[in-house]
VEXBASE-872916 format. One record per residue (C-alpha): z, x, y. Coordinates in steps of 0.05 Angstrom, whole numbers. Each point is the difference from the previous one (the first is absolute). Layout:
        w        u        v
        Z        X        Y
...
REM end
This chain:
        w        u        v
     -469      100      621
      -49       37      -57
       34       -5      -58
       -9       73      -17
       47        9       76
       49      -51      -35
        6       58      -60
        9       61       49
       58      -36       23
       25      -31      -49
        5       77      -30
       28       22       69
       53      -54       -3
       12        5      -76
       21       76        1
      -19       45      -60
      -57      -36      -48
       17      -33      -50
       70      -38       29
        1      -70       20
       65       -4       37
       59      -40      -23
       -5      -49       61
       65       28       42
       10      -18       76
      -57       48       22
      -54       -9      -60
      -47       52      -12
      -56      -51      -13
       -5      -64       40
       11      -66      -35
      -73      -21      -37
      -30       52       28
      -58       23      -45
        6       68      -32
      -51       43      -44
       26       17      -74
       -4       77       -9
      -16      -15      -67
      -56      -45       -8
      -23       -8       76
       11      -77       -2
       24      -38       66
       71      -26      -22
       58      -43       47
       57       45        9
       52      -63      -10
      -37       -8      -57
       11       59      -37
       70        6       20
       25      -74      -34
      -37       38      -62
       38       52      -13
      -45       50       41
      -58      -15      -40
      -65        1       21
      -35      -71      -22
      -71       32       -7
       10       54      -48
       75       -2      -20
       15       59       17
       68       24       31
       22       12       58
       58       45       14
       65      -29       19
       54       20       50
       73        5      -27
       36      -50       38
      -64      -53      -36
        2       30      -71
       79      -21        1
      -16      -63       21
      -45      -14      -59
       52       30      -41
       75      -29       16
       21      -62        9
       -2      -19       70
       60       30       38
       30       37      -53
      -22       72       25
       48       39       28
      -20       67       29
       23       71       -9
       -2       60       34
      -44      -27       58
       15       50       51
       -4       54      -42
      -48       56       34
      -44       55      -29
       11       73       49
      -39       46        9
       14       60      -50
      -51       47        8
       -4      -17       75
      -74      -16      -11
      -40       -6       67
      -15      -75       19
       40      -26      -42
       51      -31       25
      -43      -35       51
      -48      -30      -59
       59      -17      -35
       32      -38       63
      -74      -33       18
        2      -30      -77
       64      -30       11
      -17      -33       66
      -72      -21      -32
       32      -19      -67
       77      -23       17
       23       39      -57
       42       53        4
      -28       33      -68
      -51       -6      -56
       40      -45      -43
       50      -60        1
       50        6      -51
       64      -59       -7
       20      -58      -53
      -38      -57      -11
       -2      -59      -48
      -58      -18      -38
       12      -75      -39
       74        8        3
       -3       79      -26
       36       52       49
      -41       54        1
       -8       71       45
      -64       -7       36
      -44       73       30
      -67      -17       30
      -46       43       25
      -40      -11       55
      -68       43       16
        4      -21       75
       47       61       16
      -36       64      -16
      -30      -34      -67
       63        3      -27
        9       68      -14
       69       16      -28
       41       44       42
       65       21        5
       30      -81       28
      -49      -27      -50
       29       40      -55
       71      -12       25
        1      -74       10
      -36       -8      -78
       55       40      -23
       50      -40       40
      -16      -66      -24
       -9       19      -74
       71       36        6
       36      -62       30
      -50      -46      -52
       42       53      -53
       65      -21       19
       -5      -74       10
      -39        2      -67
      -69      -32       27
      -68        8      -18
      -48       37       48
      -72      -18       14
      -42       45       40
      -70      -16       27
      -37       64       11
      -49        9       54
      -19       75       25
      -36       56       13
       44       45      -42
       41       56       37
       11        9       76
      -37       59       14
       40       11       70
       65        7      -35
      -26       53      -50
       46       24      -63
       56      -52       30
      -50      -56      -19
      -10       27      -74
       67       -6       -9
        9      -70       13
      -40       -5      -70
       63       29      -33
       55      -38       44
      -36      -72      -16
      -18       24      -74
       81       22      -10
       20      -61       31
      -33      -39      -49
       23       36      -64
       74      -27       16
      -22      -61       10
      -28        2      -73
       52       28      -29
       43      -55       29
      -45      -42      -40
      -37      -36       52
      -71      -25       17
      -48       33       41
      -68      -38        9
      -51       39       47
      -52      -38       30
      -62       46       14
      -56      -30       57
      -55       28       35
        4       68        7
       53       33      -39
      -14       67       -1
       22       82        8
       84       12      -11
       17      -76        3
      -44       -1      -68
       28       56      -25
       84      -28        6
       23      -66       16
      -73      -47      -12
       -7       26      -69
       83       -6      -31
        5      -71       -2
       22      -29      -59
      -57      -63        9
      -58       35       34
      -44      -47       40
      -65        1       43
      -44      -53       49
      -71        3      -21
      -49       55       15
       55       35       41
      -11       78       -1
       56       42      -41
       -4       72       -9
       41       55       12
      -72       37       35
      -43      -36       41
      -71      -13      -28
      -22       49       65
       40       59      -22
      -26      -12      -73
      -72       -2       19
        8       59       46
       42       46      -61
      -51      -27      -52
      -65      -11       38
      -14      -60      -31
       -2      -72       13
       49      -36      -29
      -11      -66      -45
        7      -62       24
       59      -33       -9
       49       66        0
       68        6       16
       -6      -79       14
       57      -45      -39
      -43      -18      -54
      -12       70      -15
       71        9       -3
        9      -54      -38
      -60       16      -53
       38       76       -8
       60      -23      -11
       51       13       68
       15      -66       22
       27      -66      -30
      -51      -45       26
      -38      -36       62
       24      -52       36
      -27      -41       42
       24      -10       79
       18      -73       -7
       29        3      -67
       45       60       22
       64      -32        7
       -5      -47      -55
      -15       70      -45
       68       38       27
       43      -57       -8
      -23       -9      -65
       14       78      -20
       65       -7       37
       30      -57      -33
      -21       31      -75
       47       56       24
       61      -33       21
       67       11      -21
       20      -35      -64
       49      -44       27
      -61      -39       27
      -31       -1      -60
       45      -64      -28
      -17      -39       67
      -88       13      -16
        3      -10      -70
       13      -73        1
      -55       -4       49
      -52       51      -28
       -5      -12      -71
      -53      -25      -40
       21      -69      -43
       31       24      -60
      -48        0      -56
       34      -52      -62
      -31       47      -58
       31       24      -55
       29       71       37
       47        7      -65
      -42       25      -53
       33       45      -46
      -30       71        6
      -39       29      -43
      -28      -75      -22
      -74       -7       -1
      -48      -75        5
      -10      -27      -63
      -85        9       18
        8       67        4
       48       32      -49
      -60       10      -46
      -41       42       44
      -15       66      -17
       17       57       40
      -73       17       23
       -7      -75       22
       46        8       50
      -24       58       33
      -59      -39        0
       36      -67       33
       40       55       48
      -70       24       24
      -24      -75        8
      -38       -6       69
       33      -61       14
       70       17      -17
       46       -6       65
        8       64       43
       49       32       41
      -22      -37       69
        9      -65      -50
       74       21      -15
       23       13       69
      -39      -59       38
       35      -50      -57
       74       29       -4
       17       29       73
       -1      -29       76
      -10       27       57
      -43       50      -35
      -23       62       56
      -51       52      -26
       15       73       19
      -57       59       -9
      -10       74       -7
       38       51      -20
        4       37       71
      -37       61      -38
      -68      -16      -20
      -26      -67      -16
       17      -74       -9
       -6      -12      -79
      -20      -70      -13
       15        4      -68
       64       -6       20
       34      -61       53
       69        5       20
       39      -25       58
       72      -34       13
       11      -80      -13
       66      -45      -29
        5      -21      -58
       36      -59       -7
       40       15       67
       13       66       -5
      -49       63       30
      -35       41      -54
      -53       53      -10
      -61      -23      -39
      -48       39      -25
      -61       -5      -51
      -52       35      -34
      -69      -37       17
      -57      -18      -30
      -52      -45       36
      -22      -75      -34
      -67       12       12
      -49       61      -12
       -2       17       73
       73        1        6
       13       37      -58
      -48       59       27
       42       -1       68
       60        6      -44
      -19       52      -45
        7      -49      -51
       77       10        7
      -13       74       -7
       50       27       49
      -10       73       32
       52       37       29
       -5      -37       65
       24      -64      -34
       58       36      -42
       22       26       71
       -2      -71       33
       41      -18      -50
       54       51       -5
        1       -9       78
       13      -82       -2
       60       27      -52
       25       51       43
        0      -49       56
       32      -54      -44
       58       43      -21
       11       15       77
        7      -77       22
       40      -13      -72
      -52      -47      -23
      -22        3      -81
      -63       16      -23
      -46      -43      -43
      -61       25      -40
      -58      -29      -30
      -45       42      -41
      -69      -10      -27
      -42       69       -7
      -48       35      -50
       28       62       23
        7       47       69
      -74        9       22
      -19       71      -29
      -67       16       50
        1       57       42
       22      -11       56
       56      -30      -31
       19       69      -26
       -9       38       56
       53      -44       46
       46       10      -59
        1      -57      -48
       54       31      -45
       53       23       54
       -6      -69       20
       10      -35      -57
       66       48      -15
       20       -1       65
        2      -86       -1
       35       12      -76
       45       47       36
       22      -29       59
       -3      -76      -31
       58       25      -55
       55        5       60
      -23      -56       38
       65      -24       32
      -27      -78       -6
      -10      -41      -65
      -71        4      -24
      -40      -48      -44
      -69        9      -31
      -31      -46      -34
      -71       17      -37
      -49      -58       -3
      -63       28      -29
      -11       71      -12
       56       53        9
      -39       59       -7
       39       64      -13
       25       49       58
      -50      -45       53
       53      -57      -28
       67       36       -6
       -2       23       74
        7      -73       21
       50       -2      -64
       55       40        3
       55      -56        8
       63      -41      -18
      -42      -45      -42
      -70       -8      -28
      -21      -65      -19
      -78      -14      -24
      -27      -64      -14
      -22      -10      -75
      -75       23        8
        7       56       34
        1       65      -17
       36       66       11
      -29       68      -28
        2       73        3
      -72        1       23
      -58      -61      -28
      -13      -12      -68
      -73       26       17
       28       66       19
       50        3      -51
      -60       -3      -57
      -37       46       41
       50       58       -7
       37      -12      -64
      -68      -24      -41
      -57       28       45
      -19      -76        0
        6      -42       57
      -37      -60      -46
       73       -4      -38
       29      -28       67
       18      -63      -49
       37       41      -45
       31       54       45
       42      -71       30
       21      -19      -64
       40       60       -6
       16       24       68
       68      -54        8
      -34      -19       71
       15      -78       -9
       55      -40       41
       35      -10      -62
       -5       70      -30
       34       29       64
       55      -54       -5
       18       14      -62
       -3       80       14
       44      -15       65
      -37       25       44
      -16      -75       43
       57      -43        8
      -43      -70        5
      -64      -30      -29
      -19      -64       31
      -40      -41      -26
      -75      -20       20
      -41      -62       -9
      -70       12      -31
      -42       11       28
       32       25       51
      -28      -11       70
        6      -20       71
        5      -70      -13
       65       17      -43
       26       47       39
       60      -43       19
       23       -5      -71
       17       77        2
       26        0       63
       48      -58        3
       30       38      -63
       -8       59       48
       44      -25       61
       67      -14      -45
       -1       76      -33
      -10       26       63
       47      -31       34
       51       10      -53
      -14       73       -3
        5        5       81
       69      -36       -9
       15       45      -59
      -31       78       34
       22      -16       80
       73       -7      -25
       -6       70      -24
       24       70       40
      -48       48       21
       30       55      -55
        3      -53      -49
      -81      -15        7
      -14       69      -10
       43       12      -51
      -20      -65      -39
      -73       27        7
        6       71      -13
       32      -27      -64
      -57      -48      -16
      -53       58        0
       49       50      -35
        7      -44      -64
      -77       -4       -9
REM end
């Protein structure tokens, strides 16, 4: 047989392109027969693709996966147990043709509907499983779509589980009109309980996620993730190019454009899938688990010095002036945020954007344990190298990266877990743009909303903590800064530039603006100064943070012990006395 009459019927037998089948008792594509990628034309081994992951071995990229496969990539083996599986959609608008398209999918497909819904575990985890398949009318969320979502995430509710649901459609049914659109409130109200019952919802977004599904359930997850390349939108790139008349870029409405702007929490890889939910689920388990991972998670214990007094500073650096250490607090090799949290915290998993605009890389944030127990990380960055300080703005955060932030918070005070800080920043990046996406409503709104935080929050400054761009990462049950750092209503270069009209009296403008470590202890307004080796680098980095791990963990013991009311309280109180 030509081999170009072994790809006609390969896609005869294979069904809609771009679907290996899952290898049932009637496959869709022959064992080894040869099949043509759809996405790079190569010659590939069907039996081959399907042991990886649906992958093709050419040019990587994915196929898409039926429902019945994606769970079994997902749970551990046996552990699924279906819901809802006769569950029907009707007819509501008595649309011609199609009840008899709707039967001939069933018979083609052996699914009854557009998604599988039911509880699974994954590593142990009991979790509420939806998975949509594009087989059945590509997905499209009607009215038994919309039901059986809302089903499962309203039993998930009561028997207190998490919910992950892997989107795959073509947006709303068209056949079943306005009943369709308002599956997008059913699932979306569904949901809300569930959050305010104070459980996780991870959506899973694949290849293509698009129209109403976009626009309610794929987008309210608490951990947004994508597959590679898959296409996300809420309109498809045709309907653009036809309103607009223009071509689109490449790239658009693909995950990594959603990930550059800011709407998901990252990309993850098919095979590493599993590994990456477990991981997320585990960090959000109850707290009586906590005491059974924390003998088995932890770091060594550092055996440092983690009781010096406060306020004490090293004997080589008591007689520095305050100019020199802005100067050592602006050293290019001084430690970093990404330093902090790679050194003190485990299981360590990066969330991005602020589901509004952009993905700020001047600031990193995600969930991880410390010592045993789950926290909420996040730091101001600057890069250790020119080109890394340029992606990072030079730790210049715009209002993207303040509302990353104040989202990780927001998200920590919902699963109970505290919040720890590190900040290191000239200042809030003052450009343009900056301005027009509202730099200063986000700055107040993080002050704001940080000051009733219902969790204990830590910051700790480790280079610069320049004003507002600093206090909106600041506003907390303690401040602590290590000795050469600094703390300041804006830099000593501005300061001399508006009180003196001279920005060359920098050196003198930090004598007498009180921005040292020590001059803040003694005004109250830190609570710790830790000392610092000089000079103070990578290499040393572990004598800061083994004194590091004991104060935080004694202020953890100290702040988790603590009621909601008395938090807020204790911190309204700390602010009010300043």
């Amino acid at each position: 047989m030509k081999l170009d009459n072994v790809f006609k019927k390969t896609r005869l037998l294979s069904g809609k392109k771009g679907y290996i089948s899952l290898g049932s008792a009637k496959p869709e594509v022959p064992e080894g027969l040869l099949r043509k990628c759809n996405k790079c034309g190569s010659a590939i081994i069907a039996e081959d693709v399907k042991s990886d992951y649906y992958i093709c071995p050419k040019c990587g990229g994915y196929f898409r996966v039926h429902a019945y496969r994606r769970i079994e990539m997902v749970a551990d083996e046996g552990t699924f147990e279906e819901w809802d599986e006769g569950l029907e959609t009707p007819n509501p608008l008595e649309y011609k043709g199609y009840e008899e398209k709707l039967n001939g999918l069933r018979e083609k497909t052996g699914l009854k509907e557009a998604i599988v819904t039911g509880k699974a575990r994954i590593d142990g985890t009991e979790v509420v499983l939806g998975v949509c398949d594009g087989r059945f009318l590509m997905a499209s969320m009607g009215e038994a779509v919309g039901e059986k979502i809302a089903r499962a995430v309203e039993r998930a509710t009561r028997e207190g589980l998490p919910v992950i649901l892997f989107a795959c459609s073509g947006g709303a049914r068209m056949q079943e009109g306005i009943v369709s659109l308002m599956q997008m409130a059913k699932t979306s109200a569904a949901l809300k309980r569930h959050s305010d019952a104070g459980l996780l919802y991870i959506s899973v977004l694949t290849d293509p996620t698009t129209g109403g599904v976009t626009a309610s359930f794929a987008m309210l997850g608490d951990v947004i993730l994508a597959e590679p390349k898959a296409l996300i939108g809420f309109a498809g790139p045709r309907v653009i190019e036809q309103t607009i008349g223009q071509k689109l870029p490449k790239g658009f409405q693909r995950s990594e454009f959603l990930l550059e702007h800011g709407f998901i929490d990252g990309i993850v890889e098919r095979p590493q899938l599993k590994a990456t939910l477990s991981q997320i689920l585990m960090l959000h388990e109850t707290a009586e688990s906590e005491n059974i991972k924390e003998k088995e998670e932890t770091k060594p214990v550092c055996t440092g010095d983690g009781n010096q007094a406060a306020g004490e500073l090293s004997v080589s650096n008591r007689l520095a002036s305050a100019w020199d250490r802005v100067q050592m607090s602006r050293m290019n090799d001084r430690p970093v945020g990404s330093d902090y949290i790679r050194e003190l915290f485990t299981d360590f998993t990066e969330f991005h954007g602020d589901r509004y605009f952009a993905d700020d890389k001047a600031v990193i944030g995600g969930i991880a344990r410390f010592r045993g127990i789950p926290v909420t990380v996040i730091a101001q960055a600057k890069g250790t190298n020119t080109r890394e300080n340029i992606e990072r703005n030079f730790g210049m955060p715009s209002p993207d990266g303040y509302r990353k932030a104040l989202r990780l918070m927001k998200q920590a005070e919902k699963f109970h877990r505290p919040v720890i800080c590190f900040i290191d920043t000239p200042g809030a990046f003052c450009g343009l743009e900056a301005e027009e996406r509202g730099q200063g409503e986000a700055i107040a709104r993080n002050i704001y909303e940080m000051s009733g935080l219902k969790v204990p929050v830590l910051s700790i400054i480790i280079g610069e903590g320049g004003s507002g761009g600093a206090l909106a990462m600041a506003t907390a049950d303690e401040v602590w800064m290590l000795e050469n750092s600094i703390y300041s209503i804006l830099s000593p270069e501005g300061f001399a530039s508006i009180l003196w009209k001279d920005s060359s009296k920098a050196k003198e403008a930090a004598g007498v603006m009180g921005l040292t470590a020590e001059d803040l202890y003694r005004m109250g307004i830190v609570e710790e100064v830790l000392a610092e080796p000089s000079p103070y680098t990578i290499e040393n980095l572990k004598e800061v943070t083994c004194r590091l791990e004991g104060k935080i963990e004694a202020f953890l013991n100290r702040y988790r012990k603590m009621s909601e009311t008395e938090l807020t309280e204790r911190r309204y109180d700390r602010f009010r006395r300043m």
